[in-house]
C-alpha positions as CSV (number, residue, x, y, z in Angstrom):
1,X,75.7,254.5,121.1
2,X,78.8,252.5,120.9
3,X,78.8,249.4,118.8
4,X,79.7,246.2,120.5
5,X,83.0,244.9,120.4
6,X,83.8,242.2,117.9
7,X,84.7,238.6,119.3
8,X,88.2,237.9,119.1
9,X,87.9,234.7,117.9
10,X,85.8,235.5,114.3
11,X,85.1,238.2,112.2
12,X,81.9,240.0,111.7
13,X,80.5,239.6,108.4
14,X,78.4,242.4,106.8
15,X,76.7,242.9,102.9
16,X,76.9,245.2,100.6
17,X,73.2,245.6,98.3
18,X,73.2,247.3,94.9
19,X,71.1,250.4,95.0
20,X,68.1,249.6,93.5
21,X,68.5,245.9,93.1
22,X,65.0,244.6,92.8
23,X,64.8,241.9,94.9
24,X,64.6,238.9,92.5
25,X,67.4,240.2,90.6
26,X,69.3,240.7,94.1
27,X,69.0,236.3,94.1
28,X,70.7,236.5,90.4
29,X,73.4,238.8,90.8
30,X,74.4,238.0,94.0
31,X,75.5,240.0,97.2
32,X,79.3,242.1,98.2
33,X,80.2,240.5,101.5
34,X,82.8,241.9,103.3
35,X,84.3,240.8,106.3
36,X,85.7,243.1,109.2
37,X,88.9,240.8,110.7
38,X,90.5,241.1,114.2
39,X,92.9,243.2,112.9
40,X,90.5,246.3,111.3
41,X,91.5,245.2,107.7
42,X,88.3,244.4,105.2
43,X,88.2,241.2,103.2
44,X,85.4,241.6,100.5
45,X,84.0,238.7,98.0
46,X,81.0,237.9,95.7
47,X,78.6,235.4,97.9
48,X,76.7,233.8,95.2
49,X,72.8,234.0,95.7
50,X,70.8,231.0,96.0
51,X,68.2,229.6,93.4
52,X,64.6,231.3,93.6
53,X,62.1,229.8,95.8
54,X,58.5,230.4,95.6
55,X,56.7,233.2,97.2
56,X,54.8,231.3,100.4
57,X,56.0,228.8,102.8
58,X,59.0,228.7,105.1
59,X,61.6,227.6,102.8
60,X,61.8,230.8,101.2
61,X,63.8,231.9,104.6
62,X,65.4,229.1,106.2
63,X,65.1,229.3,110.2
64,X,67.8,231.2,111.7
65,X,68.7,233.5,108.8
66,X,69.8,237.2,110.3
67,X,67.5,240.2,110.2
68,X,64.2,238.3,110.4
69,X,62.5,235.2,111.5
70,X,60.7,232.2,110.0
71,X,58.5,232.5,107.8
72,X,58.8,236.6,107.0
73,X,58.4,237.5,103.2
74,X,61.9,238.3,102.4
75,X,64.8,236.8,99.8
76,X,67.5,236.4,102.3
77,X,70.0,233.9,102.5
78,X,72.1,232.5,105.0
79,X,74.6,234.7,105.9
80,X,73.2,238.0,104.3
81,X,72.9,241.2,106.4
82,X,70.4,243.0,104.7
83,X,66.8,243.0,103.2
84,X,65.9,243.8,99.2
85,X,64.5,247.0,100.6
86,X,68.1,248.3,102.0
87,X,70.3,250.3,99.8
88,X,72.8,251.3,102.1
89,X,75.5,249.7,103.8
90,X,74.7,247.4,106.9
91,X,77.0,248.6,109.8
92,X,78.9,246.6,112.3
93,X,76.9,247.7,115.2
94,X,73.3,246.9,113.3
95,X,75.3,243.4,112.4
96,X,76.2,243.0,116.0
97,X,72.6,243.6,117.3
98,X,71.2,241.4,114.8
99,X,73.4,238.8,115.9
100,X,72.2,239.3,119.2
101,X,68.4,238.7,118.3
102,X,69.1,235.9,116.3
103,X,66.6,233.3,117.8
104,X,68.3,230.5,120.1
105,X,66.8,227.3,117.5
106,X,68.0,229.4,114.8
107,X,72.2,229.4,116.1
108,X,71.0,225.4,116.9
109,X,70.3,225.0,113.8
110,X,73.3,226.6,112.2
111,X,75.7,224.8,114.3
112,X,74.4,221.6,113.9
113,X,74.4,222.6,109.6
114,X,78.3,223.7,110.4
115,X,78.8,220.8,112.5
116,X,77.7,218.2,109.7
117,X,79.6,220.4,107.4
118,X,83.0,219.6,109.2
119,X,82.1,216.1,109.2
120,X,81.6,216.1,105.4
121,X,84.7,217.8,105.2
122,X,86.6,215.4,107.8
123,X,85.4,212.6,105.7
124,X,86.7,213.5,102.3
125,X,89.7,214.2,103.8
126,X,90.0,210.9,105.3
127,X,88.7,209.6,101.8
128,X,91.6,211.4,100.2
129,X,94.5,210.3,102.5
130,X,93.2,206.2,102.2
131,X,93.2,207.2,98.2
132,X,96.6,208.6,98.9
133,X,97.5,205.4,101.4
134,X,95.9,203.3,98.4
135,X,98.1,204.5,95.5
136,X,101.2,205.1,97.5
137,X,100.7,201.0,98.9
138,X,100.8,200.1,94.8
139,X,103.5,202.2,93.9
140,X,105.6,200.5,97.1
141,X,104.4,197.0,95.7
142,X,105.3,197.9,91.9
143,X,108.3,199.0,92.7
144,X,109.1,196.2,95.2
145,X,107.9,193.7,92.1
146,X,110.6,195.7,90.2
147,X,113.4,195.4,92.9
148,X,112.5,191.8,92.8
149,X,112.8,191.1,89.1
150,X,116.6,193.4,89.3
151,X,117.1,191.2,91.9
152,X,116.4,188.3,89.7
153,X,118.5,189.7,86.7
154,X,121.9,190.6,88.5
155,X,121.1,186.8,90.2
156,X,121.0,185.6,86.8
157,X,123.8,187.4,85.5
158,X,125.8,186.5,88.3
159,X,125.7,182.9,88.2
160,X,126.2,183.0,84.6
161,X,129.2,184.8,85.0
162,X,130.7,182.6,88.1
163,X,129.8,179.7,85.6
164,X,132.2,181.5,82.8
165,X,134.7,181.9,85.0
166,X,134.9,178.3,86.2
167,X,135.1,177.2,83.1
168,X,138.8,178.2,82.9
169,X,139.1,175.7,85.9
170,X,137.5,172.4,84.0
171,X,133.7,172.5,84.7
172,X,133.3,169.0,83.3
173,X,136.9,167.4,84.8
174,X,135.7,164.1,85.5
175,X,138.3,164.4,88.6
176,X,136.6,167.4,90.2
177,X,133.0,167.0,91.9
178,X,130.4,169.6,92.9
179,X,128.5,169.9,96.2
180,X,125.8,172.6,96.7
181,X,124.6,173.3,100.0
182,X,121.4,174.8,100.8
183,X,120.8,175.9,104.0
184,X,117.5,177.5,106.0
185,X,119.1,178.8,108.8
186,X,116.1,179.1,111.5
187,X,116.0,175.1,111.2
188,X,116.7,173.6,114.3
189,X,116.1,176.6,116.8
190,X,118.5,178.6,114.1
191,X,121.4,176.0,114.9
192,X,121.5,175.9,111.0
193,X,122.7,179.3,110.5
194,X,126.5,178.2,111.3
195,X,126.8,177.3,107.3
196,X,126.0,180.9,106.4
197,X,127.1,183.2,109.4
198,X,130.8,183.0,108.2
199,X,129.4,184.2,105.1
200,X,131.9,181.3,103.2
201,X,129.8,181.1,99.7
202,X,132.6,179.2,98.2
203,X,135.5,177.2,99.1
204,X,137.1,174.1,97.4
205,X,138.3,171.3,99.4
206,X,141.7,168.4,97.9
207,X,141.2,166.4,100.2
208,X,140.0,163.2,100.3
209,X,138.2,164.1,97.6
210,X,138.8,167.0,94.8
211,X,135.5,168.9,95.5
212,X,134.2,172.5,94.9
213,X,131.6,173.2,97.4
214,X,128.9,176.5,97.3
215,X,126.8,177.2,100.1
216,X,123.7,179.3,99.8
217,X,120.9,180.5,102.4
218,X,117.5,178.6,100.4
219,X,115.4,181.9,101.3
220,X,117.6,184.7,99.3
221,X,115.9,184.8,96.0
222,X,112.5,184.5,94.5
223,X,111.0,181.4,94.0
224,X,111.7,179.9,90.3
225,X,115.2,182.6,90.4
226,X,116.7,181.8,93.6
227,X,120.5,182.8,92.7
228,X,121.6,179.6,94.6
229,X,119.8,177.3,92.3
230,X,120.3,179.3,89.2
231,X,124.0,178.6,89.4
232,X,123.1,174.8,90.0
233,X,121.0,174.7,87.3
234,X,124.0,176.4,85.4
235,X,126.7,173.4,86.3
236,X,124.3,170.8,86.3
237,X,123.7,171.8,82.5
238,X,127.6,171.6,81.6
239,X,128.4,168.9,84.0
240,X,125.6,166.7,81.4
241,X,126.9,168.1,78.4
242,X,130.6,166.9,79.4
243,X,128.8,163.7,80.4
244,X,127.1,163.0,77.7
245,X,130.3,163.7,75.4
246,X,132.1,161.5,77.3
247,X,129.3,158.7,77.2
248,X,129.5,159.2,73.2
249,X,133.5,158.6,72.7
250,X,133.8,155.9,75.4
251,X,130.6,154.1,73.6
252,X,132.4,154.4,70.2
253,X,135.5,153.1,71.5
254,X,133.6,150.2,73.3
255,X,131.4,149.8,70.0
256,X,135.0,149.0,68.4
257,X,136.1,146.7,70.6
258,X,133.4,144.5,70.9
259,X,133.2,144.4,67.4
260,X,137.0,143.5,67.6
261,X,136.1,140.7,70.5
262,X,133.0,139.5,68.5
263,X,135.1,139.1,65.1
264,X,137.7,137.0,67.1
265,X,135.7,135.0,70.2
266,X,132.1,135.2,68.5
267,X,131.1,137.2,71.2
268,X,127.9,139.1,70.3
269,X,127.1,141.8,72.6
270,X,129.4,143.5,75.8
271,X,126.7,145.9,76.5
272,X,126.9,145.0,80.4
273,X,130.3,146.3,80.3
274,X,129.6,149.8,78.3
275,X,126.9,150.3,81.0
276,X,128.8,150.0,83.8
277,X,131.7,152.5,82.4
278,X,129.0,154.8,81.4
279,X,127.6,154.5,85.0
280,X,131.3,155.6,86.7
281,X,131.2,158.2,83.7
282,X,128.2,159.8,84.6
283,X,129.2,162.8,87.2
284,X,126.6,163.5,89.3
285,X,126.2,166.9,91.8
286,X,125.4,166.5,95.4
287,X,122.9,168.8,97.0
288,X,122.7,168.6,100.6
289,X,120.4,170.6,102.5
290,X,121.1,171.8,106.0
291,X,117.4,171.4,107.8
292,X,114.4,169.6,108.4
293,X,111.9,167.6,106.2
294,X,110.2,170.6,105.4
295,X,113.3,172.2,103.9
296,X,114.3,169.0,102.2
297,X,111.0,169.4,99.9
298,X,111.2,172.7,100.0
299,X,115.0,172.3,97.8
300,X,113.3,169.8,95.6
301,X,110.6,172.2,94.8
302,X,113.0,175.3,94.3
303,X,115.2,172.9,91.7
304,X,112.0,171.8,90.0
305,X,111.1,175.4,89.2
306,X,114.1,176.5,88.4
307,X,114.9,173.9,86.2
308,X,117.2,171.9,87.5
309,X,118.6,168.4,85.2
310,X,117.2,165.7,87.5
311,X,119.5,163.3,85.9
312,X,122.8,164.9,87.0
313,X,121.8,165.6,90.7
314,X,121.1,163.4,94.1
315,X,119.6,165.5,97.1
316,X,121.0,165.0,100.4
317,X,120.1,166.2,104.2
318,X,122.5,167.7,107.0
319,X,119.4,167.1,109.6
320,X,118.3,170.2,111.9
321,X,114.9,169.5,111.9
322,X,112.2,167.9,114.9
323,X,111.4,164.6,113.4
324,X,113.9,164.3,110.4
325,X,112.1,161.1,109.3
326,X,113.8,162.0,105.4
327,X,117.4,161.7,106.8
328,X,116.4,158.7,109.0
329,X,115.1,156.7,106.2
330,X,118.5,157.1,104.1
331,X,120.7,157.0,106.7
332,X,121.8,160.4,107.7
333,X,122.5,161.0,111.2
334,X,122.7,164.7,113.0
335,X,126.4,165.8,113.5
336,X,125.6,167.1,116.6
337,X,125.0,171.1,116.0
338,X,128.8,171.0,115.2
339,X,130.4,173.8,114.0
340,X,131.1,173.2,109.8
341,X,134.0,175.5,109.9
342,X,135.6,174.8,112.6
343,X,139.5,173.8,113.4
344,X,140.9,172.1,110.1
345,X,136.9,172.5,108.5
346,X,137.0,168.8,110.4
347,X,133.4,168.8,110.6
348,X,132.5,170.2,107.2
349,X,135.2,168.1,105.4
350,X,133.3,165.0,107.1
351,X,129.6,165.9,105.5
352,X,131.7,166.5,102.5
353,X,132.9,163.1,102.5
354,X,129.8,161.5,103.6
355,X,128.1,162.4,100.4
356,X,131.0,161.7,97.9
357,X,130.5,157.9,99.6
358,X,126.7,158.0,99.8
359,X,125.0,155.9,96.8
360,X,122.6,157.7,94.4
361,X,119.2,156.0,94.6
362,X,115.4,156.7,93.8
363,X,113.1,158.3,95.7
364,X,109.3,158.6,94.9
365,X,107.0,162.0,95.3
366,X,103.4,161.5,95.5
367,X,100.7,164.2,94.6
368,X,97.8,164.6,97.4
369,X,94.9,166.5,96.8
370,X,91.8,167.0,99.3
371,X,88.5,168.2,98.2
372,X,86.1,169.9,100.3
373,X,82.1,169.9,100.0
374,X,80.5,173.3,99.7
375,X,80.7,175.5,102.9
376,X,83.9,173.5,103.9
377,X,86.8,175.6,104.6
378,X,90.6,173.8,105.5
379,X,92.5,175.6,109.1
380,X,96.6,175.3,108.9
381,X,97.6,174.7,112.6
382,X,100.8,175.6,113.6
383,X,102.5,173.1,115.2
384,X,104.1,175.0,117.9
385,X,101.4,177.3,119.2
386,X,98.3,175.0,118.2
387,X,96.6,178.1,116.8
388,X,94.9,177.6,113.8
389,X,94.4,179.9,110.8
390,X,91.8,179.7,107.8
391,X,93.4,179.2,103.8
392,X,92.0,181.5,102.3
393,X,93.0,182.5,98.3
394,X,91.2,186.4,97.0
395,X,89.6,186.4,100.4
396,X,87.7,183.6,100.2
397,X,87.9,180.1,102.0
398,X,89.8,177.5,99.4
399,X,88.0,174.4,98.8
400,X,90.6,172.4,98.0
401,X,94.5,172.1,98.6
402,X,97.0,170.2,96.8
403,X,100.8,168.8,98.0
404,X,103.6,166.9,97.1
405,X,104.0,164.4,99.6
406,X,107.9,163.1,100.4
407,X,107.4,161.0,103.5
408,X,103.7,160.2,104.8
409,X,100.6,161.3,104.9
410,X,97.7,160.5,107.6
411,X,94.1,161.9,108.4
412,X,92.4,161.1,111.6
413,X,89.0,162.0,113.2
414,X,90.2,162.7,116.5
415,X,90.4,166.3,119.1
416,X,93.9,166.5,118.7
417,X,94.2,164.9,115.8
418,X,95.3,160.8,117.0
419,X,98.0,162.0,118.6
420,X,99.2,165.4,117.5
421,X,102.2,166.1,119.6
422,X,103.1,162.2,119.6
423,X,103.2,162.3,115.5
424,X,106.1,165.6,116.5
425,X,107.0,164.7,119.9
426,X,107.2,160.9,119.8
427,X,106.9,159.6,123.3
428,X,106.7,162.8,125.0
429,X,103.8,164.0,123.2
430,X,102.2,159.9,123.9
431,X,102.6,160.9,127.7
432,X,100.2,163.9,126.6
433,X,97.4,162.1,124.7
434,X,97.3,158.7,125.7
435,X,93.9,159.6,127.8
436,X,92.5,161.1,124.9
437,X,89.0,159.8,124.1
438,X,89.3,158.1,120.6
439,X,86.8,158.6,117.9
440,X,86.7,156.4,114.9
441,X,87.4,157.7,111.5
442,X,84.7,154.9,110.3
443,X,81.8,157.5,111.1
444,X,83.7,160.0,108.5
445,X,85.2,157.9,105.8
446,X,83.0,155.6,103.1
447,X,85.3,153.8,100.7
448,X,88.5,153.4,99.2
449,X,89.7,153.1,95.8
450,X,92.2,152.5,93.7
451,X,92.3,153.5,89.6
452,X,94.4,150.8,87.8
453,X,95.6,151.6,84.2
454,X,92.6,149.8,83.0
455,X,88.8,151.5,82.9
456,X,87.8,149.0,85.9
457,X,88.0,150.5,89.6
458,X,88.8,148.6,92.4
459,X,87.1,149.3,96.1
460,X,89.9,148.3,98.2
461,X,87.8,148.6,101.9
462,X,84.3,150.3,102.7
463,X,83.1,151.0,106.1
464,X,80.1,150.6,104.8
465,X,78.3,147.4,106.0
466,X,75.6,146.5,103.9
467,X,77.7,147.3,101.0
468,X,80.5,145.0,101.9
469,X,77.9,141.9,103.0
470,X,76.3,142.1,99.4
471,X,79.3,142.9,96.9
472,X,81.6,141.0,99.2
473,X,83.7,144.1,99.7
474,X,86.8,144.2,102.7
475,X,85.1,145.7,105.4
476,X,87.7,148.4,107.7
477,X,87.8,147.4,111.1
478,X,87.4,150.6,113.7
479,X,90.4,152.6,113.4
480,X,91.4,156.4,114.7
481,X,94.0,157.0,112.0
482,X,94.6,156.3,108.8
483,X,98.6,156.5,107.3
484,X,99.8,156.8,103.5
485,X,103.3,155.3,104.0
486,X,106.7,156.2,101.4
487,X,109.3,155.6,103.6
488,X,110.1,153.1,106.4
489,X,110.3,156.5,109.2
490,X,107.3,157.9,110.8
491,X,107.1,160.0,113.5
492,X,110.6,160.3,114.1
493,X,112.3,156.8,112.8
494,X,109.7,154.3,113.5
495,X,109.4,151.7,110.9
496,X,105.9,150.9,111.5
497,X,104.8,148.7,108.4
498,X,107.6,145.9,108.8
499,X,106.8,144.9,112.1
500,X,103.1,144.8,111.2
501,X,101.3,141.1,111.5
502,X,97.7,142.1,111.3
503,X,95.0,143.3,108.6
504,X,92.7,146.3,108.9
505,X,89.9,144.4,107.4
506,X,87.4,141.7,107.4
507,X,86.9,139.6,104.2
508,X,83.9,137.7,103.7
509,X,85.5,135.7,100.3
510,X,88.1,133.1,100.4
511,X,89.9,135.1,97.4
512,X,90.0,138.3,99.6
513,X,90.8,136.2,102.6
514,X,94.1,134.8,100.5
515,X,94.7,137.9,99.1
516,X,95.0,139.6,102.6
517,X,97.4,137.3,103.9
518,X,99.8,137.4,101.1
519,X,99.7,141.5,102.3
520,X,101.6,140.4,105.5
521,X,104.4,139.0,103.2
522,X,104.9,142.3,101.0
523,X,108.2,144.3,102.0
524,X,108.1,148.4,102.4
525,X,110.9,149.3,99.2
526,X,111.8,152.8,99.2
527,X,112.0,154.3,95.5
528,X,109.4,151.1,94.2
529,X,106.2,153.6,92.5
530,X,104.3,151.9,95.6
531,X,102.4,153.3,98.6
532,X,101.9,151.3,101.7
533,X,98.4,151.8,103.4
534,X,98.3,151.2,107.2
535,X,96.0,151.9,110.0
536,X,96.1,152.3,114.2
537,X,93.2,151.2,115.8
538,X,93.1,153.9,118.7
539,X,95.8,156.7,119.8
540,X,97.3,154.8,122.7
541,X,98.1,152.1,120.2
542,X,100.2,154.7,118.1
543,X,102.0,155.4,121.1
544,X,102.7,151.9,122.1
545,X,104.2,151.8,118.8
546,X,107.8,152.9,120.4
547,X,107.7,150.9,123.5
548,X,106.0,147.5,121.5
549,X,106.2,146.8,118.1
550,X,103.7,146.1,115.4
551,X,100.6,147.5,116.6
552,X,99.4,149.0,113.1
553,X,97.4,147.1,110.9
554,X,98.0,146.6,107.0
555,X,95.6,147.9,104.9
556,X,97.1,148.2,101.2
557,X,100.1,147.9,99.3
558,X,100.1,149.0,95.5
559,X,100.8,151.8,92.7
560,X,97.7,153.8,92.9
561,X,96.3,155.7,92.0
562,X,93.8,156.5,94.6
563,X,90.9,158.4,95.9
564,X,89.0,158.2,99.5
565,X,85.7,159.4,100.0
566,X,83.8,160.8,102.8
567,X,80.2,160.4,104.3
568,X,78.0,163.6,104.6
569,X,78.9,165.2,107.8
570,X,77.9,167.9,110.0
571,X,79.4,171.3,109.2
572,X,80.9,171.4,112.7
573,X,82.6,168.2,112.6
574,X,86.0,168.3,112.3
575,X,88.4,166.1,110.7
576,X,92.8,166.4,110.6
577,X,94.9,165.8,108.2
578,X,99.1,166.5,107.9
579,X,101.3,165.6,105.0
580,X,105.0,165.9,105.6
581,X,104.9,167.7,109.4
582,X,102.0,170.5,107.8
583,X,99.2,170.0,110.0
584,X,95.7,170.7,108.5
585,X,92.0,170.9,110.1
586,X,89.2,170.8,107.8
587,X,85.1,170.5,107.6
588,X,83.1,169.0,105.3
589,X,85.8,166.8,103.5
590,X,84.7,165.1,100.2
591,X,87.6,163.1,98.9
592,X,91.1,162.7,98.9
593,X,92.8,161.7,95.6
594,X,96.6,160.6,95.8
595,X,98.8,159.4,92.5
596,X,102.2,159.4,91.7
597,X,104.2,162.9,90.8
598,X,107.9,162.0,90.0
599,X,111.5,160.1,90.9
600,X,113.7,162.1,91.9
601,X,118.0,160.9,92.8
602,X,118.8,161.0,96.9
603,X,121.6,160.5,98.6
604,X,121.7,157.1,100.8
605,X,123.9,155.6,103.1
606,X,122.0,152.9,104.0
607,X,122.8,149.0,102.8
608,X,122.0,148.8,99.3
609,X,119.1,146.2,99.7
610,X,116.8,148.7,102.1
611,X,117.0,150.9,99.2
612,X,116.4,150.8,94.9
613,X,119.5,151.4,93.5
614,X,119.5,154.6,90.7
């Protein structure tokens, strides 16, 4: 009889069995397997032998093993070729024709035991390559962490060196001045980039004025190390110390001539004098930043981490943004999309010279934080696509955001927000919205407060009827929006509190009555510690605001601080907020605090009495 070819595609496997193995011993010592390749050659190992069963029931022989069926008396294992009563080898042909009796449920069986075997395998080795993935993701992010900090250190090291080698050139000549501009270059559809695609980091210009200018793209660097405001931070620290050695000798010479004056004319004091000189004496570095609103803070941010001397620097704006309501308020008009170096550097010499001329004044940044009840979550909308996206901080929804506000911030209770392309788009975005149904943010907001220095609190307004009948309490007329005014430009360079001649509430006092009138007289001062509170009864009415005048209301004028709070709402209503052109949708609000954060010295070229002089 000739034995049965062997499939091409596997090997036949066959035992070898000790002679005279008992058969428990056989399950201890284990069986010889051999296998018989494609190729004739023999591969033998040691197939360990499974742990002893007991004597009766069908899991001594599971189902399916070869030579025998379920349930048969014998210590076989999967795999094994012969019974304990064999002492001879098993032959390829007897292996072959016990393959072919091996019952149908018995191969099931086995390929669904190999087929979950491959899937074990499969998944470990997908375990082990996400492990892999895993550690090689934090090795990429260590060593990107320690790019970042070399980064950081040759930044560092390079600014202090440029600072050493300007020294030779008189860092603290009262005749030469310093101008840093810092630049985001995808700021007005990337119309900004023309200060840095020449890649012109430094240049200094002699005339009209003796100036050494550095240009810098505001995104190179990390935050707190940016090498463009490291090397401010460097000048602006030798720039004061030169000051403030100047300061010291002309106030001792001055000290000796009034005393020289006093002995003589009885003159006792000239200090109005000493100030002004040490007013002209005190140099002071122009940053100018090429971009929006949203760049402008971002500058003042960077130089507040960094480290930056306040004192000895005044923040300008080259506008390239949408609304450039910063640059409105102190006078800064858009050059066009000119080209800063082009024929003669005619248009760069010109922004040059515009803030050697511009006055140094105050300007006032206000901390805002909003506080959500529990289950609220906050939604940044992006104000080009609409699309909105949860903050979220460890994977979790934040509960409460805080901001430096520069120029205004509003909240409304509205679908788009009281006019959300008309606060960007002005009167385009009006034409868009002025159908837009109106809902009134008195169903969302309770009271407002303010916090004076003494232990007393104040409730400015309360939509809250009752409460202002019995505790005599301004009551806020129906309104859609409510805006946190610092500067006389919103939405684009509309002064909306000056032509304002009406109140946003009802007094039921003679004292409130008088006190609310006097509100119409109150002036909007930029760079005064003072908020001005107003509201807009519906969105149409913010729109009319360009085409008629004055259709705000005045709610509030003071120093803070304050804090708003909100009624229990629904967890699907929805309320907006934006502070500075960052749009905002939250749920469940419970209060809005706002207080004063710092001064900090712009550039203005506005008349001197819009403005608080430095």
């Amino acid at each position: 009889m000739s034995s049965p070819p062997v499939p091409r595609d596997s090997a036949a496997s066959f035992a070898h069995v000790p002679r005279g193995l008992p058969g428990h011993q056989l399950h201890k010592e284990g069986l010889q397997r051999q296998n018989l390749n494609t190729d004739g050659s023999v591969t033998q190992r040691t197939i360990s032998a499974p742990p002893e069963t007991s004597s009766a029931g069908p899991s001594r022989q599971r189902e399916g093993l070869l030579g025998g069926s379920p349930g048969e008396g014998t210590n076989q294992s999967r795999g094994h070729l012969a019974s304990p009563q064999q002492d001879s080898w098993v032959s390829p042909e007897e292996s072959w024709a016990q393959l072919q009796l091996t019952p149908s449920s018995a191969r099931a069986g086995g390929a669904a035991a190999a087929k979950n075997a491959a899937a074990a395998a499969a998944a470990a080795k997908q375990a082990l390559a996400e492990s892999a993935a895993a550690a090689a993701a934090a090795g990429e992010a260590a060593a990107a962490a320690a790019a970042a900090a070399a980064a950081d250190a040759v930044a560092a090291k390079d600014a202090a060196e440029l600072v050493a080698d300007l020294e030779a050139a008189d860092i603290g000549d009262n005749d030469f001045n310093y101008v840093f501009i810092f630049t985001n270059p995808t700021s007005g559809g990337n119309k900004a980039a023309a200060f840095t695609r020449t890649a012109v980091s430094r240049l200094t210009l002699r005339e009209p004025f003796k100036v050494m200018v550095f240009i810098n793209d505001i995104r190179e660097g990390t935050s707190g190390s940016k090498p463009g405001f490291l090397l401010l931070k460097a000048i602006a620290e030798k720039v004061s110390s030169a000051s403030c050695c100047a300061t010291a000798d002309e106030g001792k010479a001055d000290a000796q001539e009034a005393l020289k004056n006093s002995s003589s004319s009885g003159s006792s004091s000239s200090s109005s004098s000493s100030a002004g000189k040490a007013n002209k004496t005190q140099k002071t570095i122009r940053v100018l930043v090429a971009g929006g609103d949203g760049t402008v803070m971002w500058c003042l941010e960077e130089m507040e981490k960094t480290g930056v001397l306040g004192n000895v620097c005044a923040v300008g704006v080259v506008p390239y943004g949408t609304g450039n309501d910063f640059a409105n308020a102190f006078g800064w008009r858009p050059f066009n999309a000119a080209n800063p170096f082009d024929s003669s550097l005619h248009t760069l010499r010109s922004i040059v010279e515009h803030s050697m001329r511009a006055r140094v004044v105050f300007h006032d940044l206000w901390s805002v934080t909003v506080s959500l009840r529990p289950g609220g979550h906050f939604s940044r909308i992006n104000p080009h696509t609409r699309k909105k996206e949860v903050v979220e901080r460890g994977g979790e929804p934040v509960r409460q955001l805080s901001f430096t506000m520069s120029n205004y911030f509003t909240f409304a209770f509205s679908v788009v927000a009281t006019a959300f392309y008309f606060q960007r788009y002005g009167i385009e975005g009006f034409k868009k919205t002025f159908l837009t149904r109106t809902k009134s943010i008195n169903d969302i907001m309770l009271n407002l407060r303010v916090h004076p220095n003494s232990p007393q609190e104040e409730i400015l307004c309360t939509t809250d009827k009752s409460k202002a009948k019995h505790e005599h309490i301004p009551l806020l007329k129906k309104t859609a929006s409510l805006v946190l005014l610092n500067i006389p430009s919103f939405s684009g360079g509309n002064d909306i509190w000056g032509p304002s001649r009406k109140l946003a509430t009802t007094q039921s006092s003679k004292q409130k009555q008088k006190e609310a009138k006097a509100l119409l007289q109150v002036p909007q001062q930029m760079g005064d510690e003072r908020l001005e509170f107003m509201t807009f009864r519906s969105v149409p009415s913010m729109g009319m605001e360009f085409l008629v005048r004055g259709r705000g209301s005045r709610l509030h004028s003071g120093g803070g601080p304050w804090d708003i709070s909100f009624r229990p709402l629904d967890e699907g209503t929805r309320v907006y907020f934006q502070t500075d052109g960052e749009y905002y949708q939250l749920s469940l609000p419970s209060s809005v605090s706002v207080s004063h954060n710092r001064r900090v010295q712009v550039l203005s070229l506005t008349p001197e009495r819009e403005t608080n002089k430095s």
